[in-house]
N, C-alpha and C positions, 0 to 999 in steps of 0.2 A: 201696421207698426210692429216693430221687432224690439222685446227688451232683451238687454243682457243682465242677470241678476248675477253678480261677483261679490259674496262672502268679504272678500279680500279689500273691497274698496268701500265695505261698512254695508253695504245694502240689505233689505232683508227680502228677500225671497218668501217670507210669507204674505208680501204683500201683494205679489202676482196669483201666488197659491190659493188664495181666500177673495180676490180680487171680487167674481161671479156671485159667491155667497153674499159682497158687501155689499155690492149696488143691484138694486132693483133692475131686472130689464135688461141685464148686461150675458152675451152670449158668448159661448167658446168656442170659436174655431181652431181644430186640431189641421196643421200641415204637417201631414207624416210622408210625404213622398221625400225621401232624400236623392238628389239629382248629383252628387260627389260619388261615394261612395258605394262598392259591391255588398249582394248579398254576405257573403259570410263576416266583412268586417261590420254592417251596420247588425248582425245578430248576435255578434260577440259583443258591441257596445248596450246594445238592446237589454243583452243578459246583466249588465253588471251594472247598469241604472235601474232596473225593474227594482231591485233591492230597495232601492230608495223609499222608506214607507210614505213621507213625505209628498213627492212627486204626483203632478198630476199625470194618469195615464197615457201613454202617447208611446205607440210601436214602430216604430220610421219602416220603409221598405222601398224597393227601387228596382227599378226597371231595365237594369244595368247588366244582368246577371249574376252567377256564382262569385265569380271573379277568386282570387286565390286564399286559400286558408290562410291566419291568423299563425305566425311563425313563432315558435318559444322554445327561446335558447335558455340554458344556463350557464354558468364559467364560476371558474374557483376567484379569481381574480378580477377590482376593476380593469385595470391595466388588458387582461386575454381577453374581457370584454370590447373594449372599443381598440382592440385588434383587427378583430373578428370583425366587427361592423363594419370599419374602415375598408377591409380585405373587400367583403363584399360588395360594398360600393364600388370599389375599384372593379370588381367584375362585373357590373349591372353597366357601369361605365361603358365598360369594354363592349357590352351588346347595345349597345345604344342610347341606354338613359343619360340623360345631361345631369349634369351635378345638379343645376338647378331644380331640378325635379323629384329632389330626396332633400328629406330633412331628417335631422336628429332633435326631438324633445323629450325634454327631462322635467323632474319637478323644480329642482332649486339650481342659481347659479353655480356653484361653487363643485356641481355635479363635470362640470365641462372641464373641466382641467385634462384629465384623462383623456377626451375625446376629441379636444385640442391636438395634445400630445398625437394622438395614432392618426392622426389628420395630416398634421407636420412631417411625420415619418413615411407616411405612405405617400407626400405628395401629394395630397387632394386640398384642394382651394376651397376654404370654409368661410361664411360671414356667421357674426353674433347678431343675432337681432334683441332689440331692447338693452344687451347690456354690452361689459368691455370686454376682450379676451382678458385669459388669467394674465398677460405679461403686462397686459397696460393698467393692471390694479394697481391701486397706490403704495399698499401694504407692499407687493412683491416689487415694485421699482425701490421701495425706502429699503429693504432685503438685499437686493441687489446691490444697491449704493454703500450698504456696507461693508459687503464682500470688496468690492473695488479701492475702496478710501482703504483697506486693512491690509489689500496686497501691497498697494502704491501709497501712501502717505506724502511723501517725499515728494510724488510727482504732481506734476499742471495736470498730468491725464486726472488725476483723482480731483480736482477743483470740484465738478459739479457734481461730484457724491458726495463732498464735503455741504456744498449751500444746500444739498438735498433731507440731508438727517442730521450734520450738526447741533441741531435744535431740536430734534426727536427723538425720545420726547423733550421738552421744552428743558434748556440750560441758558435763559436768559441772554440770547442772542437776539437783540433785534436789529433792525434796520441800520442806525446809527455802528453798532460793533461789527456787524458785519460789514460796514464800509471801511469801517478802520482796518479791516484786516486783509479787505480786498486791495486796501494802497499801501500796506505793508509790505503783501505778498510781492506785488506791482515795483514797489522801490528795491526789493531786493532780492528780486529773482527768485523767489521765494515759491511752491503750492499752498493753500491756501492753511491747511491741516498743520504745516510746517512753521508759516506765517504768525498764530496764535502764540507761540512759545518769545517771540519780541515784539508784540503787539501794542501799543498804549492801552488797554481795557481795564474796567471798573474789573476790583478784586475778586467779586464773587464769578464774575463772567468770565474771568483769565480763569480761574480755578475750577471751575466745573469743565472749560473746554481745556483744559490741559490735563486734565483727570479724564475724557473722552481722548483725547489724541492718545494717549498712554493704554489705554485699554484695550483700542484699535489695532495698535499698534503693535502690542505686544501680542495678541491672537493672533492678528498675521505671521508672525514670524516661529510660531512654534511649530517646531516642524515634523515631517512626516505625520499631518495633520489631515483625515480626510475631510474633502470639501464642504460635506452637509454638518461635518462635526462641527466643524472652521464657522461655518454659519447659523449655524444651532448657537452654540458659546456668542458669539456675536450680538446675538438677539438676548440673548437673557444675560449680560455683563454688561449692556448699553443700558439696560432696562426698557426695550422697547418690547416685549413679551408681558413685563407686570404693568406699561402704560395699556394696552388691551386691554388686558386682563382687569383692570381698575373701571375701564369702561363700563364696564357693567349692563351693554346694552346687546342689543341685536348685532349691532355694527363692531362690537367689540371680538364678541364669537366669531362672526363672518372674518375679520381679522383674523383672527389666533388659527380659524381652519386653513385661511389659504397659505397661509406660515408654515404650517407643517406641511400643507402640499406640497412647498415650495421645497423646505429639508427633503422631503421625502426624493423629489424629481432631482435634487442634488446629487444623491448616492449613483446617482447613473454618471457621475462627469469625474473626472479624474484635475482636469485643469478649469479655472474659474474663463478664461478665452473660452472655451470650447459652449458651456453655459451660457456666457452673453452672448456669442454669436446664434446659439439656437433661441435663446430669449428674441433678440434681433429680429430673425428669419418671421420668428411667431406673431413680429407687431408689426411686419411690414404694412403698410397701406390696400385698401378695400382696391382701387386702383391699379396697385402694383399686379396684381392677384387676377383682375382682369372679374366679366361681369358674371359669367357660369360659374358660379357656387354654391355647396350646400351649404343648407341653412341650419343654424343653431337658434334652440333659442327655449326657455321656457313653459309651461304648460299654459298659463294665466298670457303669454307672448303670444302663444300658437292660436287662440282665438279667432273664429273667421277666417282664417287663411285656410290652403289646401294644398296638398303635394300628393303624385302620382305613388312615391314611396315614404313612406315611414317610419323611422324605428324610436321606438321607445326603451332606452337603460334605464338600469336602476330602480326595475320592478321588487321592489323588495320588503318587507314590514318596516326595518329600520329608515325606510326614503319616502316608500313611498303606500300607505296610508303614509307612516312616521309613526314618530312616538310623542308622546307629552298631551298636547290640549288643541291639536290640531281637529277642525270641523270634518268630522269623518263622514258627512253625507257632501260636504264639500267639494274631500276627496274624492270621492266617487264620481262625483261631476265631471270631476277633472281628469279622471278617466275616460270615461263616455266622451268629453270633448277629445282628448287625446285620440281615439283610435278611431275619432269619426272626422279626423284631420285628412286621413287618407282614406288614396282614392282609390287603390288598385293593390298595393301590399303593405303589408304592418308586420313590424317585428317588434316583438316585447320581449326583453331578455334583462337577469338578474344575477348576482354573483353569492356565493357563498360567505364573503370578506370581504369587507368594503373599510376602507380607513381605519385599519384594527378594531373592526368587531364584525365578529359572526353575525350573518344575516338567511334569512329564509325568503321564499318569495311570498312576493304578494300575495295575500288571499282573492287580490282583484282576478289572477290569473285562473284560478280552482272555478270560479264562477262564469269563466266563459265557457260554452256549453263544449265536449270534445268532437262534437263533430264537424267544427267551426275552426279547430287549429290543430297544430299539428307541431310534434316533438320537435328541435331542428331546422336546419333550412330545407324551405323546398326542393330545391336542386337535390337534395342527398337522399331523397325520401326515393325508398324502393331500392337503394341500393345499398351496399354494407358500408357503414360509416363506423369513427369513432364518437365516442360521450362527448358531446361540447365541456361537461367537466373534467378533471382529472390531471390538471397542474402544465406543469410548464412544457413536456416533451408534447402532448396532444396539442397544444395550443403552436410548438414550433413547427408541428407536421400543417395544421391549419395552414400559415405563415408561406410556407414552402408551395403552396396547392397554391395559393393568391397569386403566389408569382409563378407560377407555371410549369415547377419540376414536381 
């Protein structure tokens, strides 16, 4: 029998820990052959569970060979992070590895956004396992929907950004008001945003959505306006930044971070077209995409599964132990499962700045022994390279080598 003991879904692990001492007669059998896994990544996982004072002892090893050192990059930037990762996939690609056969895991969802993005860009076919990409979140479709309702008002194209966040947060529209305005609209040619303003509705309802058509309305149209600004303003003049915020819960923060992701991926688009259509691109269907993809997906998601390659972002104190009242022998687990996912190469890499704030790496990486990894990618070792860090020209030289000049 095999338990899985997971922190995260209430269980206590000290009841496997103490299990031998409770019951009379009860024996341990240790299975430390790991049959995935090469020597140097089950020694680096080896080193940074030994830590655990907790744990019962158990050293895995295998019969696999050396197989390759344990890769550790660093970059100033998310963003030259899953550049970089993406770039190399595309060269592993190129020598033969199927997408299928790499994955990318992280500790928390809201980490993917970026490595989304450098997926998209470089044309590599990605799936999310266990959760949604960032574009099909709720938060960033109601985001979206208001950028669209603020260019077009006026128009039928904005109807369904209008039934989308008219009532987000809640102004008293329900079922009944919203019919009325959908056979307002219907009688008189009318979009639906436009429709409100001769509407039959109770006063306090005309009034709150003509106080939202108005405020919509008038952000749209200020001009020489940039797009993330346009959307920023948008979000905190609807009040759908203080209805979060009022949240008060897990779900409410997870909210407010992909909000600013969302501002932030803005500053890249000059026209709000250009935006939907890479939003678009990004939700196409699993189908469309065809069945060879890498896979995304969480630490607590990666469980029991296994891929030929590996890479691990967002090696960093602010991610990943974290910060606050996270279970740090936990963490470490989820290390150890992390880099004993793969079977043949692992990359852990970390950035300087992550979502405006300075960050340092992991102390998980300091504890994997240095005979076992090695600075950099493989490929570059032995010959003269430049610093994975050091901003945006070393990162556009990277870029340029991906593609082949």
């Amino acid at each position: 029998m095999v338990f899985h003991i997971n922190s995260w879904r209430g269980a206590k692990i000290g009841f496997i820990r103490n299990f031998v001492r409770e019951f009379d007669g009860a024996r341990l059998f240790k299975l430390e052959e790991n049959f995935r896994s090469t020597h140097h990544i089950l020694q680096a996982a080896n080193a940074i569970i030994a830590r655990d004072p907790g744990r019962i002892p158990k050293t895995l090893f295998t019969q696999k060979g050396d197989g390759q050192k344990i890769e550790v990059l660093s970059y100033d930037y998310a963003s030259d992070e899953a550049d970089a990762i993406a770039a190399e996939m595309g060269r592993r690609a190129a020598e033969g590895v199927a997408w299928h056969d790499m994955a990318m895991i992280y500790r928390i969802n809201r980490l993917s956004r970026s490595l989304e993005e450098a997926l998209l860009k470089a044309r590599i076919p990605y799936e999310i396992i266990g959760d949604v990409g960032f574009y099909h979140r709720a938060v960033v479709k109601d985001a979206l929907a208001f950028l669209m309702l603020a260019a077009c008002p006026d128009s039928r194209q904005s109807d369904e950004a209008f039934r989308r966040v008219a009532n987000v947060p809640r102004r008293g529209l329900g079922a009944k008001a919203l019919g009325q305005i959908e056979q307002e609209a219907q009688d008189r040619g009318l979009s639906l945003c436009a429709a409100v303003t001769t509407a039959t509705l109770p006063a306090k309802v005309r009034d709150s959505l003509l106080a939202f058509r108005e405020t919509v309305s008038r952000i749209g149209q200020i001009p020489d306006m940039r797009l993330c600004d346009r959307l920023d303003t948008l979000l905190k003049e609807t009040g759908y930044y203080t209805m979060w915020r009022e949240a008060a819960s897990e779900e409410g923060e997870t909210a407010l971070q992909n909000l600013s992701e969302l501002v932030g991926l803005a500053e890249g688009f000059t026209r709000l077209q250009d935006l939907l259509e890479h939003a678009a691109l990004a939700t196409a269907s699993p189908n469309e995409r065809g069945r060879d993809r890498v896979q995304l997906m969480t630490m607590h998601r990666a469980k029991g599964l296994e891929f030929p390659h590996v890479f691990l972002p967002a090696w960093e104190e602010t991610v990943f132990p974290g910060m606050g009242e996270r279970n740090y022998e936990e963490e470490r687990r989820l290390a150890y499962v992390s880099l004993t996912r793969a079977m043949q190469r692992a990359t852990i890499s970390s950035v300087g700045y992550r979502q405006g704030v300075s960050a340092r790496p992991s102390g998980f990486i300091e504890e994997i022994p240095a005979e076992h990894r090695v600075t950099g990618w493989l490929r570059q070792q032995g010959r003269s390279k430049t610093r994975e860090t050091g901003g945006r020209f070393r990162h556009t030289m990277a870029a340029l080598d991906a593609m082949g000049f």
